[in-house]
C-alpha positions as CSV (number, residue, x, y, z in Angstrom):
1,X,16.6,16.1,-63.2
2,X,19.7,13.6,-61.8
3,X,18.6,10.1,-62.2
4,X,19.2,7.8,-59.3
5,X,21.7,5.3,-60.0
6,X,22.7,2.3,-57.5
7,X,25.7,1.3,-56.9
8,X,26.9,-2.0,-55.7
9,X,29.1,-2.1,-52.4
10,X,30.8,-5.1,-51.3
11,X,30.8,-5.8,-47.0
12,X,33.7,-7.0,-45.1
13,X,32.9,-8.5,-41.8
14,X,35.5,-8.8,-39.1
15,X,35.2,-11.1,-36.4
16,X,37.0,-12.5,-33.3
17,X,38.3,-9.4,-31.7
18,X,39.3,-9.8,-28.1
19,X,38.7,-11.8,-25.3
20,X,34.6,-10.8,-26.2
21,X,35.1,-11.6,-29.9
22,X,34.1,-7.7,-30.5
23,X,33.0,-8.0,-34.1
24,X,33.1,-4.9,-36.6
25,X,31.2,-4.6,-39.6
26,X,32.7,-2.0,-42.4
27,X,32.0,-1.3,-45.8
28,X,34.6,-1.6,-47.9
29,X,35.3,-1.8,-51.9
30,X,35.4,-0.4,-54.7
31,X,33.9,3.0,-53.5
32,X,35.9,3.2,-50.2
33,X,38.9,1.5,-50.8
34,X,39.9,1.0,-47.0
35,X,38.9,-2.0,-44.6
36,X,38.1,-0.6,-41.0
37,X,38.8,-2.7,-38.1
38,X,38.9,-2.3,-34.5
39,X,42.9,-2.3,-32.4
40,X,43.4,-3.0,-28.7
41,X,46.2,-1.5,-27.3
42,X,49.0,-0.6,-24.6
43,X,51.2,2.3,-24.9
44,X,54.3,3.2,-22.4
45,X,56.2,5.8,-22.4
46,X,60.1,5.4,-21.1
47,X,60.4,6.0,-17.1
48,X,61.9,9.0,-15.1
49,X,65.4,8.8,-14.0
50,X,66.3,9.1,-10.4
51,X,69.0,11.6,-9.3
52,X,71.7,12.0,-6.2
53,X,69.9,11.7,-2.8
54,X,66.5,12.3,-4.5
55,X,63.4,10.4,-4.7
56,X,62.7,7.2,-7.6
57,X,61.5,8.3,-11.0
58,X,58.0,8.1,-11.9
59,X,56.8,5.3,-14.4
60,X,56.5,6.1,-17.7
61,X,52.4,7.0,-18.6
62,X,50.5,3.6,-19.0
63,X,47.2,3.8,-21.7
64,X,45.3,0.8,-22.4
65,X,42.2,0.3,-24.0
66,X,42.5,-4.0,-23.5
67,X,38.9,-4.4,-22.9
68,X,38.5,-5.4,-19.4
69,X,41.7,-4.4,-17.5
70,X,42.6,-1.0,-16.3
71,X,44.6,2.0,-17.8
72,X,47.3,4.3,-16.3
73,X,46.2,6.2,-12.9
74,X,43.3,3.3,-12.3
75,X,40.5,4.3,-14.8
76,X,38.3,1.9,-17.2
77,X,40.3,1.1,-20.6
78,X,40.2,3.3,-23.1
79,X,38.2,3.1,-26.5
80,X,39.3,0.8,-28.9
81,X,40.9,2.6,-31.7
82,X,39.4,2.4,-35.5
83,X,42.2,1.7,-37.7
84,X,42.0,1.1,-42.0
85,X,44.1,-0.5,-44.1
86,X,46.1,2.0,-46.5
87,X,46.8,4.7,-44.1
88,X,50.1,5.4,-42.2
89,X,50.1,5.7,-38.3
90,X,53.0,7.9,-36.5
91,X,54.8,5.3,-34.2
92,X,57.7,6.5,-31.5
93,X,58.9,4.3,-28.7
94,X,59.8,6.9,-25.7
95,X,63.6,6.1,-24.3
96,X,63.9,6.2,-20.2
97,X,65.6,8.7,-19.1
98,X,69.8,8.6,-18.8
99,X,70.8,11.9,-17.3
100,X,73.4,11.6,-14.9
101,X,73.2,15.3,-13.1
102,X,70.7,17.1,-11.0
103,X,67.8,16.8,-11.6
104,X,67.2,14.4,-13.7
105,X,65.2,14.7,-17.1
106,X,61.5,12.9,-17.7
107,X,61.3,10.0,-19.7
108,X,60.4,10.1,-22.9
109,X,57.0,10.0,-25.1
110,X,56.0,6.8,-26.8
111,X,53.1,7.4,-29.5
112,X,50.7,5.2,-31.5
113,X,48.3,7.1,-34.2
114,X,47.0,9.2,-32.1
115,X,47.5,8.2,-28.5
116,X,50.2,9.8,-26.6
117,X,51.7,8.4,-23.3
118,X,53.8,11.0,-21.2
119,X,57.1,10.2,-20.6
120,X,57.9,9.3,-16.7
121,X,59.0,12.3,-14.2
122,X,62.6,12.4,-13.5
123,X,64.0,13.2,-10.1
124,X,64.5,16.5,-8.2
125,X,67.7,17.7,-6.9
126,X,69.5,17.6,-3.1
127,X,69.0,20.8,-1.3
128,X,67.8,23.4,-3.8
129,X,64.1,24.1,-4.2
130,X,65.2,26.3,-6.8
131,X,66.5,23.7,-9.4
132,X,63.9,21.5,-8.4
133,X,61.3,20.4,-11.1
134,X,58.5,20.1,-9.4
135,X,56.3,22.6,-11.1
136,X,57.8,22.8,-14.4
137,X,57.8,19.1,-15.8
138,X,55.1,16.4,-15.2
139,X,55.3,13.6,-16.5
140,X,53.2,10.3,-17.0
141,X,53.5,9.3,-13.0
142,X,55.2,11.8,-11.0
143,X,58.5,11.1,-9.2
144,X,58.6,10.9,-5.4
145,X,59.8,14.0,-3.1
146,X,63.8,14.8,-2.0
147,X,64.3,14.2,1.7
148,X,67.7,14.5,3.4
149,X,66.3,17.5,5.3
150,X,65.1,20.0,2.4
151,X,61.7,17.7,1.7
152,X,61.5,19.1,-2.1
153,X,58.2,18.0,-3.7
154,X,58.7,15.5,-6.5
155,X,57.0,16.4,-9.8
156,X,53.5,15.7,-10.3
157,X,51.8,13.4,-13.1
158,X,50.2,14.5,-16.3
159,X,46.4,14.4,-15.9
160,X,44.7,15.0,-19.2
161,X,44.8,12.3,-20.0
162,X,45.3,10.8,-16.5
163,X,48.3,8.0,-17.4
164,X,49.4,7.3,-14.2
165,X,49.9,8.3,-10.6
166,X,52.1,10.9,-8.3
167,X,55.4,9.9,-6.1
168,X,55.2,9.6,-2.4
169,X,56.1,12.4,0.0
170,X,59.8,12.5,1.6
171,X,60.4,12.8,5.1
172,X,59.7,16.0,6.6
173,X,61.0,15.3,10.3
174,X,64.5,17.6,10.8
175,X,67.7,15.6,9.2
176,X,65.6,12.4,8.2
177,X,66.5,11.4,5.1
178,X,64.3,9.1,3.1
179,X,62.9,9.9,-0.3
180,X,59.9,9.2,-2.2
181,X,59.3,6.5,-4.3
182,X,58.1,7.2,-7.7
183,X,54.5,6.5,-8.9
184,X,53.7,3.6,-11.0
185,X,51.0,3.0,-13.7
186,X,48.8,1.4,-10.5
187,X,49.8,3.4,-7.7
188,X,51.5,6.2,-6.1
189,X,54.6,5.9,-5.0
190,X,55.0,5.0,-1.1
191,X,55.9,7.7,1.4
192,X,59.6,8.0,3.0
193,X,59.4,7.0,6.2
194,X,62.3,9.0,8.6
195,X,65.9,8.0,7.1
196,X,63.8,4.8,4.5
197,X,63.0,5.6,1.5
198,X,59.4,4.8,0.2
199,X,58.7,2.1,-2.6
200,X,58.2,2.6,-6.4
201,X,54.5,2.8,-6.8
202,X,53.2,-0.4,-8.2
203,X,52.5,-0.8,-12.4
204,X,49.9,-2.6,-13.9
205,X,49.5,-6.2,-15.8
206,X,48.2,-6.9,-18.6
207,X,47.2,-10.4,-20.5
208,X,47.5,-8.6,-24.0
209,X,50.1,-11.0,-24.9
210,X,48.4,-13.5,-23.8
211,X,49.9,-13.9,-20.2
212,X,49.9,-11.4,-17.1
213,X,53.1,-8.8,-17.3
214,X,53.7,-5.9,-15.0
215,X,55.1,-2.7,-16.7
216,X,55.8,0.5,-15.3
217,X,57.2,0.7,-11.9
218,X,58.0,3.9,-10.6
219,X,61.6,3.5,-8.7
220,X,62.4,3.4,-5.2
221,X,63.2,6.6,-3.2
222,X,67.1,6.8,-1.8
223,X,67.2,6.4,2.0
224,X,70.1,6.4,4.8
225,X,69.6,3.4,6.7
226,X,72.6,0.8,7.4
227,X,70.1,-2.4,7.0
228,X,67.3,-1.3,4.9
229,X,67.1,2.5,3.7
230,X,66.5,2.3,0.5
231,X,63.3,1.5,-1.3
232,X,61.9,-1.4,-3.8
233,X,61.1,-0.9,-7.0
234,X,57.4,-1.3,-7.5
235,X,56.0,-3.8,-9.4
236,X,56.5,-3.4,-12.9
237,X,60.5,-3.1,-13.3
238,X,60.6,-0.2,-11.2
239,X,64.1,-0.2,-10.0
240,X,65.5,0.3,-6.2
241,X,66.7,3.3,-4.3
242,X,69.9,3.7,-3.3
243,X,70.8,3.3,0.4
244,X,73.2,6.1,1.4
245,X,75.3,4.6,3.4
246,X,76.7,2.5,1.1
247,X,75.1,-1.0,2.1
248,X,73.3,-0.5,-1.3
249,X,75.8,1.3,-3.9
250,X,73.9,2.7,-6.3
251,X,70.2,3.1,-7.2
252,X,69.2,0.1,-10.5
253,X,68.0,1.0,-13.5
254,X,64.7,-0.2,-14.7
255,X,65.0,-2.7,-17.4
256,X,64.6,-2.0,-21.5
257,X,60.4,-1.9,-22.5
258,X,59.2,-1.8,-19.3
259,X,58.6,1.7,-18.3
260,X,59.8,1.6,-14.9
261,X,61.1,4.4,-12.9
262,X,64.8,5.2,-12.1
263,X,65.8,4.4,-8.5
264,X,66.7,7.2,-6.5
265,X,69.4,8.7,-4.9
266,X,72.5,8.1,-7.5
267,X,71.0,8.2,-10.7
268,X,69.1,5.3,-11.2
269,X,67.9,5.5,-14.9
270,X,64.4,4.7,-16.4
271,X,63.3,2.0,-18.7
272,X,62.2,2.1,-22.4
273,X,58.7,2.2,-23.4
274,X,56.8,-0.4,-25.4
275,X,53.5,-0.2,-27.7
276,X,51.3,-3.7,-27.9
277,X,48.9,-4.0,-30.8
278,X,45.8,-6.7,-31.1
279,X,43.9,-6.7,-34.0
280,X,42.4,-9.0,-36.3
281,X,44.0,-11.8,-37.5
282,X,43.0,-10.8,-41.1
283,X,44.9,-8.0,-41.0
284,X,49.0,-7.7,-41.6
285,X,51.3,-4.9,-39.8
286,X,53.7,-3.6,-42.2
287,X,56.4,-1.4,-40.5
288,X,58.7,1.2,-41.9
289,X,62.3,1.2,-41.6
290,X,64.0,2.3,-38.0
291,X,61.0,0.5,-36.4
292,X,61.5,-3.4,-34.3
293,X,58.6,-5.2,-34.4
294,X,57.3,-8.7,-33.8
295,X,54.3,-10.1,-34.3
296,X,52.4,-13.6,-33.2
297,X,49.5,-14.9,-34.1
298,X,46.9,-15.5,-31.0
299,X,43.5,-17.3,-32.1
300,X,41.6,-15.4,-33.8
301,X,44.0,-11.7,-33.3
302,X,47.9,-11.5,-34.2
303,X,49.7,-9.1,-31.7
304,X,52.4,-7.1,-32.5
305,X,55.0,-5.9,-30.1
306,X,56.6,-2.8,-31.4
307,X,60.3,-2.1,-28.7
308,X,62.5,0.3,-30.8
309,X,62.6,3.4,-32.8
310,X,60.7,5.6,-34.8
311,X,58.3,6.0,-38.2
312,X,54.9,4.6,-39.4
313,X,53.1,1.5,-39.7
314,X,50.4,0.5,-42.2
315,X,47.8,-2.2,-42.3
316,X,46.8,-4.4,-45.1
């Protein structure tokens, strides 16, 4: 017969998570030898370049599970993810995406533990369906559609998980030439409207730092227009179009961390990604090597934003 023995565990109580002070209660110890806690968090991936006479990039994909605002693509945060001290989590921060060419590449993936945001859809290509990407690569918002008289689709966003949203549509009207802007975190890209090109689809803020920022634009579509063709960046460092007749030069690139979309129409490139932690105060992020991190401490949470590079962190 086995005897019954009792053990004694010690409790670790974690309070003051959030805005809600979410509270988690874990056992911890000498049996299981890890403290569980709770972790808000924003992930972007890097944004989708634009290309020659094509439509803005799509934002990179946009997941948040900060209780109370929204994630990529308009739905409800995310869960809140259950971390432990003592175990290693796979971090990547996604670049935005450089290629100077036709078309132009997605951006790429950003990762923490577990949750994956899709880098940003990169621009199609002036006047051949065939080299289009359309079909072939989606990406966390889609990129907005080619005008100058071809009216290529742009490439659609990823939707499982939905992270963000799809470009607008180019002009379809015989020799107009406006482009799509690219979709943001928040909203699809605007619609090219005869030789304009539509605006960057809005991002998304967020008060995880502790103050309302914007992040991931999608870029304004290229346009032909001698006083305003091209289109506006949404909100979010999404960068402008180029206008084709050379009032506007060249189509901006979105700034580093934000995960904006490339502007169209001469190769407007996308933005970095960034990944925001909050977590209990009681708990310290350690970071390998090849990672840039900084951390602050915020009441009762510290939050750590993590902007370059690649490896693990661990909690203790």
């Amino acid at each position: 017969m086995l005897n019954n023995k009792r053990f004694r565990v010690s409790k670790q109580v974690i309070t003051g998570f959030g805005h809600n002070r979410i509270g988690s209660g874990q056992v911890s110890g000498r049996i299981y030898g890890s403290i569980g806690f709770k972790c808000e968090y924003v992930v972007v991936a890097g944004g989708g370049g634009g290309t020659d006479r094509a439509g803005g990039g799509g934002a990179g994909g946009y997941r948040s599970s900060v209780v109370g605002e929204l994630t990529g693509g308009g739905g409800a945060a995310e869960s809140l993810l259950s971390l432990g001290t003592g175990t290693s989590y796979l971090v990547s921060i996604g670049a935005g995406s450089t290629t100077i060419g036709y078309p132009s590449a997605n951006g790429s993936d950003s990762r923490f533990a577990s949750i994956i945001s899709k880098g940003g859809a990169g621009a199609g290509i002036y006047g051949n369906p065939n080299v289009n990407t359309a079909i072939n690569f989606p990406g966390g918002s889609g990129s907005g559609g080619e005008g100058f008289g071809t009216s290529n689709s742009g490439q659609v966003r990823v939707t499982n998980p939905i992270q963000g949203n799809n470009g607008g549509i180019p002009a379809t009207a015989n020799n107009a030439e406006g482009d799509g802007g690219g979709g943001g975190a928040g909203a699809q890209g605007a619609n090219a409207v005869w030789n304009r090109g539509g605006d960057g689809g809005n991002g998304i803020a967020s008060s995880i730092t502790g103050s309302a920022v914007f992040r991931a634009g999608g870029g304004g579509g290229g346009g032909n227009n001698t006083v305003d063709g091209h289109g506006n960046g949404g909100l979010g460092s999404g960068s402008r179009g180029r206008n084709d007749t050379g009032s506007v030069p060249v189509g901006t690139g979105a700034p580093a961390n934000s995960g904006g979309g490339g502007g169209g129409a001469y190769w407007g490139t996308g933005g970095s990604g960034i990944i925001i932690l909050r977590y209990p105060a009681s708990r310290t992020l350690v970071p390998s090597a090849g990672l840039t991190t900084s951390t602050v401490l915020q009441g009762v949470n510290k939050v750590t934003q993590i902007t370059a590079g690649a490896g693990t962190v661990s909690f203790t």
